[in-house]
ROFI-706561 format. One record per residue (C-alpha): residue number from 0; chain; x, y, z. Coordinates in pm, whole numbers, plus 50000, padded with zeros to 5 digits. Layout:
<nodes>
<node NUM; A; <X; Y; Z>>;
...
</nodes>
This chain:
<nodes>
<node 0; A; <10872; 19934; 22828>>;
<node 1; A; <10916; 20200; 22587>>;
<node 2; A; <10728; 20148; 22232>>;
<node 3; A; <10788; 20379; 21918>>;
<node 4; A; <10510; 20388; 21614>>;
<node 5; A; <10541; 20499; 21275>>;
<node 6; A; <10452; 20508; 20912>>;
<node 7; A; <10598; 20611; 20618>>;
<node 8; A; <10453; 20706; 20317>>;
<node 9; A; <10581; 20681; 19998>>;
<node 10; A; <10602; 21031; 19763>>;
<node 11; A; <10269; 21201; 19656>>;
<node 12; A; <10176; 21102; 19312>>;
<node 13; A; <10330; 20768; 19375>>;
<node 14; A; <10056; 20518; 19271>>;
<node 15; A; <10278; 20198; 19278>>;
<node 16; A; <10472; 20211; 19654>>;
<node 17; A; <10358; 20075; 19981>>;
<node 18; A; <10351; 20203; 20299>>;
<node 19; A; <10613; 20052; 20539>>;
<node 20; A; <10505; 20074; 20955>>;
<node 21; A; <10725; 19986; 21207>>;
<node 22; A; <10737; 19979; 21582>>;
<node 23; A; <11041; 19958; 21798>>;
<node 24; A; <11016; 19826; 22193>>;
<node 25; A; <11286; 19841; 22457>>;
<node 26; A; <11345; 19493; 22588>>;
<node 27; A; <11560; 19556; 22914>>;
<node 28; A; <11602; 19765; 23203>>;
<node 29; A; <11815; 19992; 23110>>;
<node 30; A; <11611; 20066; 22818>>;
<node 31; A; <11910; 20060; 22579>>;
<node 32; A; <11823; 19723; 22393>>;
<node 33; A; <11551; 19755; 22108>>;
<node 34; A; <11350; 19530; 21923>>;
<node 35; A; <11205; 19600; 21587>>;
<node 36; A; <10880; 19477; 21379>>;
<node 37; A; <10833; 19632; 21044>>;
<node 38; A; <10557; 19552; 20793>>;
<node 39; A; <10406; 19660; 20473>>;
<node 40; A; <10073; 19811; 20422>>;
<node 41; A; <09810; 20019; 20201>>;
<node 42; A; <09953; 20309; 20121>>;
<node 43; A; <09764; 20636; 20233>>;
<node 44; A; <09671; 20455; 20607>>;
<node 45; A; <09761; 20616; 20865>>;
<node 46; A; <09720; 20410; 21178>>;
<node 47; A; <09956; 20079; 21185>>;
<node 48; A; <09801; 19775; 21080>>;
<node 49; A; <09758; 19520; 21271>>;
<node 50; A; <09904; 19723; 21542>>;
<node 51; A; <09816; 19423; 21771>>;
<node 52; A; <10071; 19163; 21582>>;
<node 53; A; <10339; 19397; 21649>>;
<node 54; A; <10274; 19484; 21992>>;
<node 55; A; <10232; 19088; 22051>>;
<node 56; A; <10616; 19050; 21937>>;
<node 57; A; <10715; 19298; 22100>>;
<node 58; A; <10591; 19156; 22444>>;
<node 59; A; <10706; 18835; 22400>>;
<node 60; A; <11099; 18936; 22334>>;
<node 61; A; <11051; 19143; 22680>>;
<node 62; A; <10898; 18851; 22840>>;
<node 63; A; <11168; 18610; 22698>>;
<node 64; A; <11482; 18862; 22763>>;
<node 65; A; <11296; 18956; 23173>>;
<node 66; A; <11080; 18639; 23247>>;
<node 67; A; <10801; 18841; 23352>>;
<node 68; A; <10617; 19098; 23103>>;
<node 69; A; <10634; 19481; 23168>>;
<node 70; A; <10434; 19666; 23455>>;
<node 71; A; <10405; 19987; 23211>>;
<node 72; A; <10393; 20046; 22857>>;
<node 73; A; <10454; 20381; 22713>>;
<node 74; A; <10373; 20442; 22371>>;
<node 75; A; <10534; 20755; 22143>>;
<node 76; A; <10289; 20803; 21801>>;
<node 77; A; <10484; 21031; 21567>>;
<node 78; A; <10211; 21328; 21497>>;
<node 79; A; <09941; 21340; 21215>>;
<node 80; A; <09907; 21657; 21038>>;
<node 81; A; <09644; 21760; 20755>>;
<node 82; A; <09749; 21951; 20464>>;
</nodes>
C-alpha cells in the first residue's frame, strides 16, 4: 500500500482560514485505485492530525476491496522547510 500526506496552509497573514490535511492510499494491486480522507485543522500545524483516523480508513477500504490488510505500507510526507 502506497500512502500520500499533506497539508496545506492557507496564505500568510490569513488569520481567519483553516488548514485542510489529506492523505490518499492505494487500495489494489495494481496500485492505480486511490482512496482519499481529508480533514480540517489548526492552521499553522504541521503534522496531520489525527493522522491515526485517517490511516484507520484507509486500511479498512484495502481490507474491504483485498480481504486481507497490506503486508507493507509506504508512506510519502511532502517536505517541511523553515523560512
Amino acid at each position: 500500500m502506497f500512502v500520500g500526506v499533506d497539508v496545506a496552509h492557507p496564505a500568510p497573514g490569513d488569520r481567519h482560514e483553516l488548514s485542510i490535511a489529506s492523505c490518499v492510499g492505494t487500495y489494489d494491486n495494481s496500485y492505480v485505485h486511490y482512496h482519499p480522507e481529508i480533514s480540517v485543522q489548526q492552521k499553522a500545524r504541521r503534522e496531520l492530525v489525527p493522522l491515526n483516523v485517517s490511516m484507520e480508513e484507509l486500511l479498512k477500504k484495502y481490507g474491504h476491496y483485498n480481504k486481507r490488510y497490506p503486508d507493507n505500507i509506504f508512506i510519502f510526507r511532502d517536505g517541511l522547510s523553515e523560512g
